[in-house]
PDB file with one MODEL, atoms N, CA, C and O in Angstrom:
MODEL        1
ATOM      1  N   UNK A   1     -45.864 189.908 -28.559  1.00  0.00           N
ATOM      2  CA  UNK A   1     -44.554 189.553 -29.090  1.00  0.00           C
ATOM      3  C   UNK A   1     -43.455 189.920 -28.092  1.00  0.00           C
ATOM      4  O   UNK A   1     -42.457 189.225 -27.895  1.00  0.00           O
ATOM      5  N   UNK A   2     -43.741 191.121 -27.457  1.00  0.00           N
ATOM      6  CA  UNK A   2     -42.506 191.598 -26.478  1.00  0.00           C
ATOM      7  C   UNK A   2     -42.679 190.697 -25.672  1.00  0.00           C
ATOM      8  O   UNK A   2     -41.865 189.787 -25.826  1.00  0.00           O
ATOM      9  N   UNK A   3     -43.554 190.509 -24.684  1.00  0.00           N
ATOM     10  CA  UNK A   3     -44.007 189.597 -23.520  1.00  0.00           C
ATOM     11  C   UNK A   3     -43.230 188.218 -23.878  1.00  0.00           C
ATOM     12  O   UNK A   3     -42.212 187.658 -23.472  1.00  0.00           O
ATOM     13  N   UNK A   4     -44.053 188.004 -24.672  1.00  0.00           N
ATOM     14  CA  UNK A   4     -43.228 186.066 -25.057  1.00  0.00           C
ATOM     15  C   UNK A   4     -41.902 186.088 -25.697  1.00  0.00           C
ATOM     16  O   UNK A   4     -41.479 184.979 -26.024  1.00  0.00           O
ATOM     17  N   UNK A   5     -40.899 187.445 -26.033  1.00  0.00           N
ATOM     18  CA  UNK A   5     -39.609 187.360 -26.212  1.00  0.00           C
ATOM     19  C   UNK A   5     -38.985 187.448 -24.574  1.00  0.00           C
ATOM     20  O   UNK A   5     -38.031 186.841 -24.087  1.00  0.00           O
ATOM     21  N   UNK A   6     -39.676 188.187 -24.112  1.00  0.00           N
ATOM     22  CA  UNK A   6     -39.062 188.133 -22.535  1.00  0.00           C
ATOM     23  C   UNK A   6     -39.099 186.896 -21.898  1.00  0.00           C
ATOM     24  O   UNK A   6     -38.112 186.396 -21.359  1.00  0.00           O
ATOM     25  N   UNK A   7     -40.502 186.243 -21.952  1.00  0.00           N
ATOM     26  CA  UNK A   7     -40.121 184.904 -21.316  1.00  0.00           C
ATOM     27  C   UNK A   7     -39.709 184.002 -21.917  1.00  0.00           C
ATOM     28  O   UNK A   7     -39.987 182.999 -21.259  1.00  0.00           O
ATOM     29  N   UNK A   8     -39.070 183.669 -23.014  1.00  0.00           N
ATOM     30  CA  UNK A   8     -38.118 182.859 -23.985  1.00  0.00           C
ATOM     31  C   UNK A   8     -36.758 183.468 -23.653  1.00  0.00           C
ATOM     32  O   UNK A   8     -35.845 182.691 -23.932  1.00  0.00           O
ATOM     33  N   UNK A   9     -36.432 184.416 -23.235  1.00  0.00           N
ATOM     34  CA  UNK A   9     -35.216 184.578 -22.774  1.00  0.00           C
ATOM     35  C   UNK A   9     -35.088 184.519 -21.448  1.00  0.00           C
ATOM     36  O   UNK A   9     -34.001 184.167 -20.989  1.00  0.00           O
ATOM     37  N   UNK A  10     -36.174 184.853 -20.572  1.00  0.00           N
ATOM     38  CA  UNK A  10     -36.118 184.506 -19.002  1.00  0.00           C
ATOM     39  C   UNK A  10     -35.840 182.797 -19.038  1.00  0.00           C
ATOM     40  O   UNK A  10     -34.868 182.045 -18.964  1.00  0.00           O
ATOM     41  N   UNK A  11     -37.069 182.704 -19.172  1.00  0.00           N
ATOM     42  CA  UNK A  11     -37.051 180.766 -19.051  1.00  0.00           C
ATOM     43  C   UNK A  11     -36.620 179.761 -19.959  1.00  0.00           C
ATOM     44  O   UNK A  11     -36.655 178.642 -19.447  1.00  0.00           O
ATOM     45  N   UNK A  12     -36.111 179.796 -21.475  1.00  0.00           N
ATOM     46  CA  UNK A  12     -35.706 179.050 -22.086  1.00  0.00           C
ATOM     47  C   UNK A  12     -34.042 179.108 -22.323  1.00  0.00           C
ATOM     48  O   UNK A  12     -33.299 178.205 -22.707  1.00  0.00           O
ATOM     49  N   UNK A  13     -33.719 180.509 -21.953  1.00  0.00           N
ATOM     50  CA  UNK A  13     -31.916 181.137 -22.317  1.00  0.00           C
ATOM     51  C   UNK A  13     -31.652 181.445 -20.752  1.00  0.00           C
ATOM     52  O   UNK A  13     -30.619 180.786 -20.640  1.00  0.00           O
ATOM     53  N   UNK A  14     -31.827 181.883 -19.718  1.00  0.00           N
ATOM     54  CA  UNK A  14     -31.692 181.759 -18.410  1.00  0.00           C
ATOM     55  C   UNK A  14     -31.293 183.164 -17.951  1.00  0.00           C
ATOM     56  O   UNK A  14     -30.828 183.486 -16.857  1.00  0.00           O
ATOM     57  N   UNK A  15     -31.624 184.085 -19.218  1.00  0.00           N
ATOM     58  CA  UNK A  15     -31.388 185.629 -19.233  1.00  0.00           C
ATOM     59  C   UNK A  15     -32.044 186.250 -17.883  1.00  0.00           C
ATOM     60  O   UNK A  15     -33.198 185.931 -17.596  1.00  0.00           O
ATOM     61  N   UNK A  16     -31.011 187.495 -16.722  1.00  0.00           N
ATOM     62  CA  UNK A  16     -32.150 188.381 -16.337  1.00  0.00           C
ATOM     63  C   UNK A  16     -32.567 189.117 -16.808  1.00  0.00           C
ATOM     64  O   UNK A  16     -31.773 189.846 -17.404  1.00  0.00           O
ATOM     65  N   UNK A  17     -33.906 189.442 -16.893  1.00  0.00           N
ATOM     66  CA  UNK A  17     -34.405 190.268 -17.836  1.00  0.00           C
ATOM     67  C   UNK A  17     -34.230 191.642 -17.537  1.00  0.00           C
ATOM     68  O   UNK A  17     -34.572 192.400 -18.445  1.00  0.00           O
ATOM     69  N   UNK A  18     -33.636 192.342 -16.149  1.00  0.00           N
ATOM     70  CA  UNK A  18     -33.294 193.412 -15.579  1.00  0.00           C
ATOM     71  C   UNK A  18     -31.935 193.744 -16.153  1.00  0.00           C
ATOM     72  O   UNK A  18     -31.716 194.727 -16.861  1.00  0.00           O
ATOM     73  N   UNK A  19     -30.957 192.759 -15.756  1.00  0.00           N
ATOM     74  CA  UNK A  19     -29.962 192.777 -15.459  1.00  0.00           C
ATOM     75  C   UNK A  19     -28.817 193.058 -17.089  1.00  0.00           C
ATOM     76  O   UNK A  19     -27.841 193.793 -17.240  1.00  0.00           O
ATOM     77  N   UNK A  20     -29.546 192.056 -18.104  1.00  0.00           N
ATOM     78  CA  UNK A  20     -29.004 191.053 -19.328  1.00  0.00           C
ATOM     79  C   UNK A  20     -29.494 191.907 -20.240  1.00  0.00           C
ATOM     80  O   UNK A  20     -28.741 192.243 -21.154  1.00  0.00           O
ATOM     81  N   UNK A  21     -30.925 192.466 -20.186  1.00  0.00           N
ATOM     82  CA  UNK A  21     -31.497 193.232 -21.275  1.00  0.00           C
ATOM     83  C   UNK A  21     -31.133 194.724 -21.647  1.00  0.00           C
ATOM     84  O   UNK A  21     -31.056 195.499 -20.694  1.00  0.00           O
ATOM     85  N   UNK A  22     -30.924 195.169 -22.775  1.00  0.00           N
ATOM     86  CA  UNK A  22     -30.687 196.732 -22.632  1.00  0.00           C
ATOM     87  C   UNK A  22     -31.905 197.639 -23.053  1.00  0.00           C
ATOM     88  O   UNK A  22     -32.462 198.635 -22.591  1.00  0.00           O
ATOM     89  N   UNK A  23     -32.036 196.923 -24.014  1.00  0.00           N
ATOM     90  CA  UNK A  23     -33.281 197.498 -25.186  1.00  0.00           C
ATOM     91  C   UNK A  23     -33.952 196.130 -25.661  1.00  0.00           C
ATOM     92  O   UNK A  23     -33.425 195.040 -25.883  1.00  0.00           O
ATOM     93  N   UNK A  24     -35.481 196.596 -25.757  1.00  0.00           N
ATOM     94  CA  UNK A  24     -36.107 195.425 -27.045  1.00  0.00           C
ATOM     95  C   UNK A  24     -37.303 196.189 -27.488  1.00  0.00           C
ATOM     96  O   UNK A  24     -38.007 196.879 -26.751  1.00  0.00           O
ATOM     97  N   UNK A  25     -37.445 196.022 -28.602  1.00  0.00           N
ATOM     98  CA  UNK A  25     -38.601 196.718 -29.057  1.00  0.00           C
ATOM     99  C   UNK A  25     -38.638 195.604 -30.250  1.00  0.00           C
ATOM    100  O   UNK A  25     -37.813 194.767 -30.619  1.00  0.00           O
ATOM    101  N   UNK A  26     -40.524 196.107 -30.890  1.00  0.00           N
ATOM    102  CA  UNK A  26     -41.191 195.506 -31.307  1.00  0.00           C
ATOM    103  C   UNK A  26     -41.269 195.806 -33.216  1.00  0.00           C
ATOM    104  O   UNK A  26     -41.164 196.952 -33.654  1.00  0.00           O
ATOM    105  N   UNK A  27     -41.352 195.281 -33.618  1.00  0.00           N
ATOM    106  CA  UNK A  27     -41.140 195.888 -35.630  1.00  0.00           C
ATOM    107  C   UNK A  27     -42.213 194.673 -35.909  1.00  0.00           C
ATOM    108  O   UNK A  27     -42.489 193.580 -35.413  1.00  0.00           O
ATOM    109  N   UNK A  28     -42.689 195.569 -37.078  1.00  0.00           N
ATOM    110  CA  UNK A  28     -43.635 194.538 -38.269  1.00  0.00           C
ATOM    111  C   UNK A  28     -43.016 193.803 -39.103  1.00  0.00           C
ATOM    112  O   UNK A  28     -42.849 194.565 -40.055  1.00  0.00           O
ATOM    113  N   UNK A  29     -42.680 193.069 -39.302  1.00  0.00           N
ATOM    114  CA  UNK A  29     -41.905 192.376 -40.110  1.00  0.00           C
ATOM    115  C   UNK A  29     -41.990 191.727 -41.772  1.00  0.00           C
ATOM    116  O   UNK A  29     -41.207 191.379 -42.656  1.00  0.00           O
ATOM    117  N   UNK A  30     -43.933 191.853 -41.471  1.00  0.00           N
ATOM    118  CA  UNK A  30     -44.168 191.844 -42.862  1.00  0.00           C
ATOM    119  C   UNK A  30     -45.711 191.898 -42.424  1.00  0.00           C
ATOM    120  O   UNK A  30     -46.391 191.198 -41.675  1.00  0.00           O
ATOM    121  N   UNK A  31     -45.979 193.060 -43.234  1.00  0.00           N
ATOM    122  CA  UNK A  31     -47.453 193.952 -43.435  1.00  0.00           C
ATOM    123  C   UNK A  31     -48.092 192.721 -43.930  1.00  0.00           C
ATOM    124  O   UNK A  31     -48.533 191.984 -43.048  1.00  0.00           O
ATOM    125  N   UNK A  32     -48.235 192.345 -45.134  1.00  0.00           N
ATOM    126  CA  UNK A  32     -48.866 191.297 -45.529  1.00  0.00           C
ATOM    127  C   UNK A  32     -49.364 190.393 -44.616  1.00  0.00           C
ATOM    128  O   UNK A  32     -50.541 190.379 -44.257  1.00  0.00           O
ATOM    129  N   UNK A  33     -48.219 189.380 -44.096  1.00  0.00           N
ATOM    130  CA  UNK A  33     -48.497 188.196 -43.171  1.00  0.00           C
ATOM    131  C   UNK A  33     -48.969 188.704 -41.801  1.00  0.00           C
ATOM    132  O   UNK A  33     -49.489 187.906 -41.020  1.00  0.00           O
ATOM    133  N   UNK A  34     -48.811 189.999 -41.474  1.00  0.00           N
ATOM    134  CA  UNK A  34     -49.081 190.543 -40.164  1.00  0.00           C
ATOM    135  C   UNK A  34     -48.127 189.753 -39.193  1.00  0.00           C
ATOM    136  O   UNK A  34     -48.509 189.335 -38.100  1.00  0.00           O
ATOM    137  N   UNK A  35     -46.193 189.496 -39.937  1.00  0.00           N
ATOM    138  CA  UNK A  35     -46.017 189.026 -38.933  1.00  0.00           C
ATOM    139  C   UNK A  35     -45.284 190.238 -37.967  1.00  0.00           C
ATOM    140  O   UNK A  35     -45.435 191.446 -38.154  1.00  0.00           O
ATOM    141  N   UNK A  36     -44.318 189.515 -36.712  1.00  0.00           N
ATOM    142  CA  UNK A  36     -43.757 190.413 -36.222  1.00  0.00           C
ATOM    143  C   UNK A  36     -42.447 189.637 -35.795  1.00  0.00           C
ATOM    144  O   UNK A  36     -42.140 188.445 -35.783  1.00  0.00           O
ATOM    145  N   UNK A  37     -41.674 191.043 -35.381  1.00  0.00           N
ATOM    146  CA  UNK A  37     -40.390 190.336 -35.029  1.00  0.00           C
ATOM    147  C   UNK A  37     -39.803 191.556 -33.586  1.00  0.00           C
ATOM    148  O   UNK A  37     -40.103 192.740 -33.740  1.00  0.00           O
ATOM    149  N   UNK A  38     -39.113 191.206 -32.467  1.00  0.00           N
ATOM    150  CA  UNK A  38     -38.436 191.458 -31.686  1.00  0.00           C
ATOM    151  C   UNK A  38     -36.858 191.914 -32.002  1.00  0.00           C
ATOM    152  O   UNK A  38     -36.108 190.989 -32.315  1.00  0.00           O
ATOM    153  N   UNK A  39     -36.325 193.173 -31.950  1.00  0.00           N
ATOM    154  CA  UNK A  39     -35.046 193.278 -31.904  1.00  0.00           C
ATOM    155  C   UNK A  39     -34.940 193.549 -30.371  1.00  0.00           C
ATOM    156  O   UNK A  39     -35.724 194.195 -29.675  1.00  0.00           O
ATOM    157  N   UNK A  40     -33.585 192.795 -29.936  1.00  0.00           N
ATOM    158  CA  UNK A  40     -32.767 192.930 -28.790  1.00  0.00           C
ATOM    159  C   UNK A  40     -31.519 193.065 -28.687  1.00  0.00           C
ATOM    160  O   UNK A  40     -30.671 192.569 -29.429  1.00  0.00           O
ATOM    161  N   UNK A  41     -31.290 193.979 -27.436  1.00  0.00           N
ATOM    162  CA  UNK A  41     -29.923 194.543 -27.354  1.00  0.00           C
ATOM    163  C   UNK A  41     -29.605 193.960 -25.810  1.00  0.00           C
ATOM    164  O   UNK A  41     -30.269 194.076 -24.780  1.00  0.00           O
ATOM    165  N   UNK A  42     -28.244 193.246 -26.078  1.00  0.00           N
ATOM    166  CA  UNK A  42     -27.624 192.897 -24.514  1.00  0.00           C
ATOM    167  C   UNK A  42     -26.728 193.762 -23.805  1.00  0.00           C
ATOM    168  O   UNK A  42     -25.857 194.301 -24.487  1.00  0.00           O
ATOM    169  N   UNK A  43     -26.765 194.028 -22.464  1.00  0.00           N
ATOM    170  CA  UNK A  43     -26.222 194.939 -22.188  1.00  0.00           C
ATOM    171  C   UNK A  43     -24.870 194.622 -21.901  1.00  0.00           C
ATOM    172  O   UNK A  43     -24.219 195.233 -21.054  1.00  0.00           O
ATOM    173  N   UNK A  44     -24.514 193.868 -22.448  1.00  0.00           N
ATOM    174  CA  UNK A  44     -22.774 193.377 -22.202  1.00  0.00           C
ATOM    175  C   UNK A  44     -22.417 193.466 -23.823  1.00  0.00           C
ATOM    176  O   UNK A  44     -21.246 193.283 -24.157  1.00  0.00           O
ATOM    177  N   UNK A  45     -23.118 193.661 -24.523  1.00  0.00           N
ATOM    178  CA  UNK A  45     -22.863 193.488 -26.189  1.00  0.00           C
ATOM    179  C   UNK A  45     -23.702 194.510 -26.992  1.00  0.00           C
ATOM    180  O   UNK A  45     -24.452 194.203 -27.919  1.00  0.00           O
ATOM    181  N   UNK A  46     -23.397 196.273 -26.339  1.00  0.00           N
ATOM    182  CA  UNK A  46     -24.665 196.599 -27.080  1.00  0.00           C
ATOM    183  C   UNK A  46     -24.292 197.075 -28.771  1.00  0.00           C
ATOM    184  O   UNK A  46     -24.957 197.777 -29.533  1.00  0.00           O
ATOM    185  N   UNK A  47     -23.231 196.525 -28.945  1.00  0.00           N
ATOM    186  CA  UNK A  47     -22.695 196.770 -30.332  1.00  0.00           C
ATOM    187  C   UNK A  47     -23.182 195.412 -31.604  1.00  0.00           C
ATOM    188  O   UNK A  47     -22.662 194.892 -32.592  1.00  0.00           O
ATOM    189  N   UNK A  48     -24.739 195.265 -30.674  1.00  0.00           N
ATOM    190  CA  UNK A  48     -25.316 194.021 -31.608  1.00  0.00           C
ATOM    191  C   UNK A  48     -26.718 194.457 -31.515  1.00  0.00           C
ATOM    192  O   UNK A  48     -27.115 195.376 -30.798  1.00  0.00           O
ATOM    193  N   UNK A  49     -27.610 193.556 -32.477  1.00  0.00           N
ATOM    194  CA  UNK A  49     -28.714 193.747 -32.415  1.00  0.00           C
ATOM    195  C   UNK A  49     -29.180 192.062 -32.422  1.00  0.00           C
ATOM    196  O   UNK A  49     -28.331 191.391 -33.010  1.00  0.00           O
ATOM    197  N   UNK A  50     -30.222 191.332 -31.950  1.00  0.00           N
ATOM    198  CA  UNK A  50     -30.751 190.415 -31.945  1.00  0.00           C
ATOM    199  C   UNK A  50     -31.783 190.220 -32.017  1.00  0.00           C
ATOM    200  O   UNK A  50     -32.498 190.685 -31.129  1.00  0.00           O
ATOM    201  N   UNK A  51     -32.525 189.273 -33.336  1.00  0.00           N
ATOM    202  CA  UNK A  51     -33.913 189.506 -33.408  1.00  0.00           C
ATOM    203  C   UNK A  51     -34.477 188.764 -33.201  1.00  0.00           C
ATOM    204  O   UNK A  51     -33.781 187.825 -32.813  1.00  0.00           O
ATOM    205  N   UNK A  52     -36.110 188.399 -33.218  1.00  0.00           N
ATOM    206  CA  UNK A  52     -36.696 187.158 -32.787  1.00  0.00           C
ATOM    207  C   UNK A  52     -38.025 187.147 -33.287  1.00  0.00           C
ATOM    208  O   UNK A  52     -38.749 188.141 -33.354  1.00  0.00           O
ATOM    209  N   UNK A  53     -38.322 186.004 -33.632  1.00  0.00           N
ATOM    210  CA  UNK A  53     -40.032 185.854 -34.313  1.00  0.00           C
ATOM    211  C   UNK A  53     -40.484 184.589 -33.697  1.00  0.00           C
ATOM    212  O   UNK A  53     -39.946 183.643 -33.121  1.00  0.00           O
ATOM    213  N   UNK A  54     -41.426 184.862 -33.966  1.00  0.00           N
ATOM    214  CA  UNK A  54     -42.297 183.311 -34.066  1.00  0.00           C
ATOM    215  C   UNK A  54     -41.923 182.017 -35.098  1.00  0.00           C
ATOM    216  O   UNK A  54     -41.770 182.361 -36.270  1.00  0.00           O
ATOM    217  N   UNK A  55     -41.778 180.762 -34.847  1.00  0.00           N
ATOM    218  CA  UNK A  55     -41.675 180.358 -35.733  1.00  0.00           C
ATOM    219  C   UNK A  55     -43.305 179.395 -36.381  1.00  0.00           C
ATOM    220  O   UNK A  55     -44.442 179.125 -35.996  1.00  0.00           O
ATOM    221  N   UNK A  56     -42.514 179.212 -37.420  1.00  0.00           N
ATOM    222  CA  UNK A  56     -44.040 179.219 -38.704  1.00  0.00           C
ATOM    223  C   UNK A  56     -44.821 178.814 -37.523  1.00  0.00           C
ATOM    224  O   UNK A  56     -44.429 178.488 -36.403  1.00  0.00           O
ATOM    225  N   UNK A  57     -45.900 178.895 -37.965  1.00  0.00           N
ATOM    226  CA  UNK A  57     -47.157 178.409 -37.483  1.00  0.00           C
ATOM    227  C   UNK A  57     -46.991 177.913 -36.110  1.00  0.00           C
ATOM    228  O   UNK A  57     -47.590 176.942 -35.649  1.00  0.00           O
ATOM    229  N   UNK A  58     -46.419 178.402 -35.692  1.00  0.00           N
ATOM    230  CA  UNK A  58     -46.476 178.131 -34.302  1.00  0.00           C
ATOM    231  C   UNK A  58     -46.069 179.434 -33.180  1.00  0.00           C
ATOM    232  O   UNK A  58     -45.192 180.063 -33.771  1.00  0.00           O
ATOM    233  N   UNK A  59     -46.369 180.221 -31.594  1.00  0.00           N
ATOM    234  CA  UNK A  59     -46.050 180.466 -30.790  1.00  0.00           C
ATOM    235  C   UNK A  59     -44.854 180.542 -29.935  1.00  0.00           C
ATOM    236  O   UNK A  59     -44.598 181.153 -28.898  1.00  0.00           O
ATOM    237  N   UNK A  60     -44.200 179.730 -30.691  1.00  0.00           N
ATOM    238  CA  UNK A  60     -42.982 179.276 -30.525  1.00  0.00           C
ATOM    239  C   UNK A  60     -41.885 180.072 -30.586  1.00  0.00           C
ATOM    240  O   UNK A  60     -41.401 179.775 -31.679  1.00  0.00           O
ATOM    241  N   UNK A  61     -40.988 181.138 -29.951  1.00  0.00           N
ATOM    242  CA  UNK A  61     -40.187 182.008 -30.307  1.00  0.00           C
ATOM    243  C   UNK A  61     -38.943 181.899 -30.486  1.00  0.00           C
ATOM    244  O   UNK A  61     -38.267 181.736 -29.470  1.00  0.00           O
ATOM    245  N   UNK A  62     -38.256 181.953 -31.791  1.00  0.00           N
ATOM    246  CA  UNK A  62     -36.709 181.456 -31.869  1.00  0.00           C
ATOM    247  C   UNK A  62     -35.751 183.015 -32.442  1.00  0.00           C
ATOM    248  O   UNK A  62     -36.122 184.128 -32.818  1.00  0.00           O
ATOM    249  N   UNK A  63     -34.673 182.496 -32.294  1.00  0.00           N
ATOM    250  CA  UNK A  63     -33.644 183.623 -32.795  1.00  0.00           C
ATOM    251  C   UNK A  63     -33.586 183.301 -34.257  1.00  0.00           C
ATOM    252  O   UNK A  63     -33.212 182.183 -34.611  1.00  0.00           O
ATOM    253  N   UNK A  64     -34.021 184.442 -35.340  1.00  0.00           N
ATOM    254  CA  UNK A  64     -33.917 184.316 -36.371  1.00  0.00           C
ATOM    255  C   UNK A  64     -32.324 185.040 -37.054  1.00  0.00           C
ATOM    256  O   UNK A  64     -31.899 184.737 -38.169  1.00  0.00           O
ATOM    257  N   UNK A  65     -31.518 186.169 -35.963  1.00  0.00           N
ATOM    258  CA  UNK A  65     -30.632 186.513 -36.770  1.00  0.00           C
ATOM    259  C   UNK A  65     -29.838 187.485 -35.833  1.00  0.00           C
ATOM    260  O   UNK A  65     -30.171 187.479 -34.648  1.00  0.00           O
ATOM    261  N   UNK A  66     -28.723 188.405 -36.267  1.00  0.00           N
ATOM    262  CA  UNK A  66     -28.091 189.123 -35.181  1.00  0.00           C
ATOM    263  C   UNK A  66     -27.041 189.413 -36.263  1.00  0.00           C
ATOM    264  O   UNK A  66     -26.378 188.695 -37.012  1.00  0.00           O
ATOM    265  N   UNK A  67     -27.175 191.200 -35.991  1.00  0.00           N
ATOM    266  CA  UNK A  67     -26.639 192.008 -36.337  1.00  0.00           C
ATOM    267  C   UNK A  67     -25.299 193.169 -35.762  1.00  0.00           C
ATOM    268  O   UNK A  67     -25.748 193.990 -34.962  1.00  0.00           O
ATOM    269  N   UNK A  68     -24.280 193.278 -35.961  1.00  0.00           N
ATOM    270  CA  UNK A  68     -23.716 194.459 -35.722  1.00  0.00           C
ATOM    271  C   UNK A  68     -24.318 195.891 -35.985  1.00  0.00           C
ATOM    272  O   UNK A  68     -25.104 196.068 -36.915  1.00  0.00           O
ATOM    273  N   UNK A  69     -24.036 196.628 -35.375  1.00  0.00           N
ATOM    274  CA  UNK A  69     -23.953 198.269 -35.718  1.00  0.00           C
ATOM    275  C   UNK A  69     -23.459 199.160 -34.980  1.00  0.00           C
ATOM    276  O   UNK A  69     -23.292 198.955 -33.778  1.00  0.00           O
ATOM    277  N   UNK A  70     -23.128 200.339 -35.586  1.00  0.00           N
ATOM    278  CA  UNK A  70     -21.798 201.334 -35.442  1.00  0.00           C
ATOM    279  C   UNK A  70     -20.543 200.555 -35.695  1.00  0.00           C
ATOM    280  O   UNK A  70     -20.280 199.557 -36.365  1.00  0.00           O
ATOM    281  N   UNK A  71     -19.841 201.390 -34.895  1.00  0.00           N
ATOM    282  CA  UNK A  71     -18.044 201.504 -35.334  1.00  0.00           C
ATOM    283  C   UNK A  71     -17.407 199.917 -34.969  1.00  0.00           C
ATOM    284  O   UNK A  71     -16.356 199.434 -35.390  1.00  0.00           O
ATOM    285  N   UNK A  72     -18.186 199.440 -34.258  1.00  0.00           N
ATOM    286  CA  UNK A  72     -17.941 197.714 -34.247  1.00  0.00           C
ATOM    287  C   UNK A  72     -18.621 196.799 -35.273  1.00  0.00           C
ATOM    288  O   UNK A  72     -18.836 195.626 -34.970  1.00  0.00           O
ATOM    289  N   UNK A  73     -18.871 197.147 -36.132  1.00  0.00           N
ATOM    290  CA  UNK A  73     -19.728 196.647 -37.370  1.00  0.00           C
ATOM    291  C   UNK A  73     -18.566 195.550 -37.963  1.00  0.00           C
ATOM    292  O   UNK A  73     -19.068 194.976 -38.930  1.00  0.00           O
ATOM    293  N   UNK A  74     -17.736 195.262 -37.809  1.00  0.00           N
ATOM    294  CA  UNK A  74     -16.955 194.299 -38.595  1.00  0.00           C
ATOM    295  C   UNK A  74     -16.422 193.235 -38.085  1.00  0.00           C
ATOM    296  O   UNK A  74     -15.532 192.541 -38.576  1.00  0.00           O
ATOM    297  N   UNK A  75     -17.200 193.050 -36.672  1.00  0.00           N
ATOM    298  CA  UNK A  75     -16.818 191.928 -35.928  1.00  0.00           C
ATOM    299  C   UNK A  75     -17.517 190.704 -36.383  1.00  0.00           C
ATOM    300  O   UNK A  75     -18.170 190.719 -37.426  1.00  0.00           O
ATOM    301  N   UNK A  76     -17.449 190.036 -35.919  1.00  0.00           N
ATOM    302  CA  UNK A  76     -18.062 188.606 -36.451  1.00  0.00           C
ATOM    303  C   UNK A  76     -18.663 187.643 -35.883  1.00  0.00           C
ATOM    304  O   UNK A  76     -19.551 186.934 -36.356  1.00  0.00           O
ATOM    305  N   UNK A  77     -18.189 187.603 -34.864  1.00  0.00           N
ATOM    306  CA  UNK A  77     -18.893 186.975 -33.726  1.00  0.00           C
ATOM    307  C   UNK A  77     -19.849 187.136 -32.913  1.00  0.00           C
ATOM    308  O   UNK A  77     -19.816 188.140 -32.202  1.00  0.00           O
ATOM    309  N   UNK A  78     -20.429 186.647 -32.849  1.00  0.00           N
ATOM    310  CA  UNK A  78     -21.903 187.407 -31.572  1.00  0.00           C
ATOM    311  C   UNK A  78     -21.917 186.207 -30.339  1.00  0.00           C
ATOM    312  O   UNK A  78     -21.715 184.994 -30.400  1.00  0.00           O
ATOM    313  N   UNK A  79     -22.297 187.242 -29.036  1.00  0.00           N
ATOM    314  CA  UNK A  79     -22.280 186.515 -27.237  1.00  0.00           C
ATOM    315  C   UNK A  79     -23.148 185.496 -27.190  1.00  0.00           C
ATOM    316  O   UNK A  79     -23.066 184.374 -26.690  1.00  0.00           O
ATOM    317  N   UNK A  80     -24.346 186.285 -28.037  1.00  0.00           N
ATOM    318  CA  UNK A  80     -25.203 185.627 -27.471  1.00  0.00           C
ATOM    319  C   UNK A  80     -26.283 184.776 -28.965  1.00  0.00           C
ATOM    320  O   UNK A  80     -27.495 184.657 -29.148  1.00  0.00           O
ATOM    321  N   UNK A  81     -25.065 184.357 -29.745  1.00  0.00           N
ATOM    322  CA  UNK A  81     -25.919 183.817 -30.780  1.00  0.00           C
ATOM    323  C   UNK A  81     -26.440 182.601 -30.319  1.00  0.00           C
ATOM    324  O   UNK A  81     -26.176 181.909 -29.335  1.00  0.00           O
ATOM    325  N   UNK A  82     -27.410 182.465 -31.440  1.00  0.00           N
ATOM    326  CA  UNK A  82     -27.738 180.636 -30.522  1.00  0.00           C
ATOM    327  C   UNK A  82     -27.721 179.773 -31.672  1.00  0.00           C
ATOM    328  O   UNK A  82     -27.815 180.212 -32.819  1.00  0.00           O
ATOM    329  N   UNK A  83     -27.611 178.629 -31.408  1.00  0.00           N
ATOM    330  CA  UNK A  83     -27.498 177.419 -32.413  1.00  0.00           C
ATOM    331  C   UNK A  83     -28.569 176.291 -32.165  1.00  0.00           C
ATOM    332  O   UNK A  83     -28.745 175.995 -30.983  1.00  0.00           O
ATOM    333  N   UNK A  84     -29.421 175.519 -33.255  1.00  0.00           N
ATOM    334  CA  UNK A  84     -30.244 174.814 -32.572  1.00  0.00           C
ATOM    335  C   UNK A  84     -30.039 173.437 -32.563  1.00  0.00           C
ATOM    336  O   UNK A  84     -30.795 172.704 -31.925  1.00  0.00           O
TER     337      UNK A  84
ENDMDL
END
């Protein structure tokens, strides 16, 4: 899951993955389905969180959502949201 969030943001978003990334780590997302999901932090925006899964039945990795947290929690906008 980490691996193929990195190269969905290397090669599909044009992210460096050195440079662009701050944090990403890996969460279960649901015990049941055994699925999983990616949160990411940009290092120009680390007052966000950005997550990422698979979509259904497929390998396929999309942005499912993006969060604030801390004392910037009431902003509204996100850098690096995506639209499809």
């Amino acid at each position: 899951m980490k691996q193929d969030t990195l190269t969905y943001l290397q090669n599909e978003r044009a992210y460096d993955i050195d440079a662009d990334i701050a944090e990403i780590k890996v969460y279960l997302a649901s015990m049941k389905e055994r699925r999983y999901m990616s949160a990411v932090v940009f290092a120009d925006e680390r007052d966000a969180i950005y997550f990422y899964a698979y979509k259904p039945k497929s390998k396929t990795i999309r942005q499912i959502d993006a969060e604030r947290i801390g004392e910037e929690s009431k902003k509204t906008s996100f850098k690096h949201e995506e639209t499809e």
